[in-house]
C-alpha positions as CSV (number, residue, x, y, z in Angstrom):
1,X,31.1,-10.1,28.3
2,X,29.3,-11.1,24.9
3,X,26.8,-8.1,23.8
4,X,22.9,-9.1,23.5
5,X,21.3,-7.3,20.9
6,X,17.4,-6.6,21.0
7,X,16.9,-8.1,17.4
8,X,12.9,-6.7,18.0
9,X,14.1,-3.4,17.8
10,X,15.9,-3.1,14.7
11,X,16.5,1.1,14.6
12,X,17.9,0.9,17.8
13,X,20.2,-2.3,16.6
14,X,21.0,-0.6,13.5
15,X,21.6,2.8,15.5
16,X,18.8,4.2,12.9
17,X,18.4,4.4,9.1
18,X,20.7,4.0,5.9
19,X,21.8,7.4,5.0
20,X,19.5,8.9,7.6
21,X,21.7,8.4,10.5
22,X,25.3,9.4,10.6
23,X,25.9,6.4,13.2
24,X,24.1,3.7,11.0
25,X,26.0,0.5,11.5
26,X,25.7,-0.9,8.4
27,X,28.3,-3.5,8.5
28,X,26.0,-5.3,11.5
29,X,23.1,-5.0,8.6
30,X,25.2,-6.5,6.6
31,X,26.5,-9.5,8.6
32,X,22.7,-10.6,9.6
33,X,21.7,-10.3,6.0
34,X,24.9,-12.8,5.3
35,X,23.6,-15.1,7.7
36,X,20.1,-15.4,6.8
37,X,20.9,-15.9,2.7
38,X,23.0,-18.3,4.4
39,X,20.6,-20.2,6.4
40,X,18.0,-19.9,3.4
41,X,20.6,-21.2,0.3
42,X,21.1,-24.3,3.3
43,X,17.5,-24.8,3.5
44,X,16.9,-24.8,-0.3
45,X,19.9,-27.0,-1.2
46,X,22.4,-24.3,-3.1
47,X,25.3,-24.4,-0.6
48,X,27.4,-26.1,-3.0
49,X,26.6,-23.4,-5.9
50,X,28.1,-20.3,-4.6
51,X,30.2,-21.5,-1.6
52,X,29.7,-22.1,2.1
53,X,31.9,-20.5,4.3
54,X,32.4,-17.0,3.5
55,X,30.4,-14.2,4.1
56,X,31.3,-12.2,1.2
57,X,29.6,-14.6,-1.1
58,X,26.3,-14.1,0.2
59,X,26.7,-10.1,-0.1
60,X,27.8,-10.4,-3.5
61,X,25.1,-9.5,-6.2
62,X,25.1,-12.8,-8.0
63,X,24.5,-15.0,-5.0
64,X,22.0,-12.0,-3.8
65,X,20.0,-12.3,-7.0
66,X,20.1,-16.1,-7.1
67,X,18.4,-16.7,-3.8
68,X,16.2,-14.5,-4.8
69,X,14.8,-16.6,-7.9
70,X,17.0,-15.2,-10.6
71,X,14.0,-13.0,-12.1
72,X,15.3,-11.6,-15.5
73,X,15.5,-7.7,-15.7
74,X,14.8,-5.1,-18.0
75,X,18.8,-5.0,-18.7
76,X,21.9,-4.8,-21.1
77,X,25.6,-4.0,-20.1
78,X,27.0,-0.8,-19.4
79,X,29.6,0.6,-21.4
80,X,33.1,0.7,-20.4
81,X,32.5,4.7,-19.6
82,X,29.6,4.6,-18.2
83,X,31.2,2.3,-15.5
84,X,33.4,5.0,-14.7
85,X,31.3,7.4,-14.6
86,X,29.1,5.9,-12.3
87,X,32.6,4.8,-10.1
88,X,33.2,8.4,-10.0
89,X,29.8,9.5,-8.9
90,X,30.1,6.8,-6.0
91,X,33.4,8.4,-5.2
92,X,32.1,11.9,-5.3
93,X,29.0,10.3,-2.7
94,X,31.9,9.7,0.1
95,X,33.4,12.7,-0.5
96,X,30.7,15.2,0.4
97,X,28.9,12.7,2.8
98,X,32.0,10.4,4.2
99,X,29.2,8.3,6.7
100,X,28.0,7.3,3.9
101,X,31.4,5.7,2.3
102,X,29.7,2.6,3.8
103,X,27.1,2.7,2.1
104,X,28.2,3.4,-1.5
105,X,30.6,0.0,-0.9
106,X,27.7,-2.2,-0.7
107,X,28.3,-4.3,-3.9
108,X,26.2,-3.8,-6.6
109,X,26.1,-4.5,-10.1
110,X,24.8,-1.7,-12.4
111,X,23.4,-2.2,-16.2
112,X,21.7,-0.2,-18.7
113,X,17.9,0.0,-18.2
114,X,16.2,-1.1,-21.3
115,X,13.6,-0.8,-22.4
116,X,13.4,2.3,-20.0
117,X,9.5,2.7,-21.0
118,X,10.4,6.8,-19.5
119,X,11.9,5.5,-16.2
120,X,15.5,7.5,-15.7
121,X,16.4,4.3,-14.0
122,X,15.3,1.5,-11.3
123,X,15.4,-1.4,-8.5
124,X,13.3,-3.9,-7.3
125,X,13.8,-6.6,-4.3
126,X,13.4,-9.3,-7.1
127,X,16.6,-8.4,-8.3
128,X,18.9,-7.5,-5.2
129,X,21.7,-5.5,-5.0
130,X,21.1,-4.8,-9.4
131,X,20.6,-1.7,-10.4
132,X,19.5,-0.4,-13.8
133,X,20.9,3.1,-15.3
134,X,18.8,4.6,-18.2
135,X,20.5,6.6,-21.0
136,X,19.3,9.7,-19.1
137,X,20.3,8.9,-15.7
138,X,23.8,10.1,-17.8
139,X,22.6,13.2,-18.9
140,X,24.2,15.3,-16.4
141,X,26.7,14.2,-13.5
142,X,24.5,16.3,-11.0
143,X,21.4,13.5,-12.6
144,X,23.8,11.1,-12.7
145,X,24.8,11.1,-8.9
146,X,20.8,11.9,-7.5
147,X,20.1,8.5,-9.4
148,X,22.9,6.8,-8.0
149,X,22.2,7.8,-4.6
150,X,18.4,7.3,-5.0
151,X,18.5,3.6,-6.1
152,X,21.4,3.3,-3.4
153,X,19.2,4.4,-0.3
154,X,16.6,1.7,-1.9
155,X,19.1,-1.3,-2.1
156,X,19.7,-0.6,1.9
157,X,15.9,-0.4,2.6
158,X,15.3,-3.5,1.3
159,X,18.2,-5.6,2.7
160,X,16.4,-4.4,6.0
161,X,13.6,-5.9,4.5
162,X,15.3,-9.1,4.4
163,X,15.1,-9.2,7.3
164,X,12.0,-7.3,8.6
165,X,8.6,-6.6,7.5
166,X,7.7,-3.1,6.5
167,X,4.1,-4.0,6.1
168,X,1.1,-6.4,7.0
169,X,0.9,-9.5,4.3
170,X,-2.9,-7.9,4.2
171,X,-1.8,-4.0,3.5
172,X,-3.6,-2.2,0.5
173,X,-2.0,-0.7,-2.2
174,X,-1.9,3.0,-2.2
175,X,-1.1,5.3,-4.6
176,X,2.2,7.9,-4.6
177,X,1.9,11.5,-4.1
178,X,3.0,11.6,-7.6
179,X,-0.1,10.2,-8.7
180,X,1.5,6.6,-9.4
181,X,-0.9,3.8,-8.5
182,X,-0.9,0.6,-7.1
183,X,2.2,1.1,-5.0
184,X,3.1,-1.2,-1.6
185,X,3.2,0.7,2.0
186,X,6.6,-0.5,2.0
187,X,7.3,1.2,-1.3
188,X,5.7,4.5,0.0
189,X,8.4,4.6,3.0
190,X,11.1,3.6,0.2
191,X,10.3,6.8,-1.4
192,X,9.8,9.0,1.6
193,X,13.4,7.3,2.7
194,X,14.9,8.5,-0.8
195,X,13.3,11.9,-1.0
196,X,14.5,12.6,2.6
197,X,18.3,11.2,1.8
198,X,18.5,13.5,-1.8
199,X,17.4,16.7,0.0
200,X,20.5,15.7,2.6
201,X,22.8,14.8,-0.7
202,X,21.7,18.6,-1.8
203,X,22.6,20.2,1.0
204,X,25.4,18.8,1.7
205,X,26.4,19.5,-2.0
206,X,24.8,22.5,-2.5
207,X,24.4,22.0,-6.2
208,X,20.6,21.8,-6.2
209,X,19.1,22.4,-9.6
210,X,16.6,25.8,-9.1
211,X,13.7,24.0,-7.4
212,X,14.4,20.2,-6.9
213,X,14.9,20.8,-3.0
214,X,11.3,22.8,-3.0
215,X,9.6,19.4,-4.9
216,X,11.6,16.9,-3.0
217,X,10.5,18.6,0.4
218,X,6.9,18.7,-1.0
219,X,7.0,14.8,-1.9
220,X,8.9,13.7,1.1
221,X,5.6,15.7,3.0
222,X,3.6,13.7,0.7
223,X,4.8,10.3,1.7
224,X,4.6,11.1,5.3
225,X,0.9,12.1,5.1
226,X,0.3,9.1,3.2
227,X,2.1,6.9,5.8
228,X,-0.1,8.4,8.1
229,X,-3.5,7.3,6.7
230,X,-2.2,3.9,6.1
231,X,-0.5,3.1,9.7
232,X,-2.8,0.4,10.4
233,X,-1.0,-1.5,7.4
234,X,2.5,-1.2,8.7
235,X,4.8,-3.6,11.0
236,X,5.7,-1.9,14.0
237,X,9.1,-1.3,12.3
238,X,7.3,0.1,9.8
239,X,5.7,2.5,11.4
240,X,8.8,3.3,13.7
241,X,10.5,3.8,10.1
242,X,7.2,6.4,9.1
243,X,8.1,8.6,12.3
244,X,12.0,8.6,12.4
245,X,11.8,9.4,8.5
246,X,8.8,12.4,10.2
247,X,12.0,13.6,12.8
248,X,14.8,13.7,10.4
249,X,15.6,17.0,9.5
């Protein structure tokens, strides 16, 4: 008998969150997300560009950042060791968490940040499946795999994003526990997601520099009290993102 999924309820689909949730299916994320950049290359004519009929093409990060609009990044080319470095760090991810092997697969290109302008490194939804290292993100392999794993757990939110809203088209901006303004309610549960999934790459590594898991819990708090005031401004997936993010432990 074919399987109906509920497509309304997209935790339950997905079995819960990207690195949250041991059982995340991610390779069900992954085919819907194929299928709609499918569908929307067909409607806008670039079918014949970067292929038709396979799936991998439209999870690859060129065709991701094409359909996107091709928005030109803060970037130059990572050196031949840095790629390895970071290739090790992704292998070192699976090792200590092997759920999230499936995660660290998700194919991604990775470039320098620059000009950094004091960011350690970065991601935006313009530019899918891209992210951007800054000389320091290398300073340490400990930094090295918390950034990794931070811009990771934000390339998963928004491919569900791709799919989903987070947030009303009317939400207000809001600023971040840190004090940084003008920030999306979609971009507050981005950084209660990552503060939640580094304090379970800590513990699960056990390597925590003295103090990051005390500030990470205190930010994660943050975020979830800020979430709070601003319900009324998320999608109901958004706000059933806001409380599984509250239960995780």
């Amino acid at each position: 008998m074919t399987q109906i999924y509920d497509l309304s309820d997209p935790l339950t689909l997905l079995d819960g969150l990207p690195f949250v949730d041991e059982g995340f299916t991610a390779k069900r994320l992954l085919a819907a997300v194929a299928a709609a950049r499918h569908v929307t290359a067909e409607r806008e004519g670039r079918t014949g560009r970067i292929g038709e009929h396979h799936a991998e093409t439209w999870l690859g990060p060129s065709g991701a950042l094409l359909l996107a609009g091709g928005q030109a990044m803060p970037a130059i080319p990572l050196t031949p060791g840095k790629k390895v470095q970071v290739a090790a760090k992704l292998a070192e991810i699976g090792v200590l968490v092997p759920a999230w092997t499936q995660l660290t697969t998700l194919p991604i290109r990775y470039a320098g940040l620059y000009p950094a302008n004091g960011a350690i490194s970065a991601s935006s939804r313009a530019w899918p499946q891209h992210i951007l290292l800054a000389e320091e993100a290398f300073a340490t392999p400990i930094e090295l795999r918390e950034q990794v794993v931070h811009e990771l757990s934000h390339q998963w939110l928004y491919l569900l994003e791709e799919l989903w809203r987070l947030e009303l088209p009317s939400a207000r901006r809001v600023a971040l526990p840190s004090g940084t303004a003008d920030r999306s309610p979609a971009e507050v549960l981005g950084a209660a997601h990552v503060a939640t999934v580094l304090i379970r790459l800590y513990e699960a590594a056990g390597d925590a520099p003295p103090g990051r898991l005390a500030k990470l819990a205190a930010y994660r708090t943050g975020c979830l009290h800020v979430l709070d005031r601003i319900a009324d401004d998320l999608t109901d997936l958004g706000r059933a993102v806001a409380r599984h993010l509250k239960e995780a432990t």
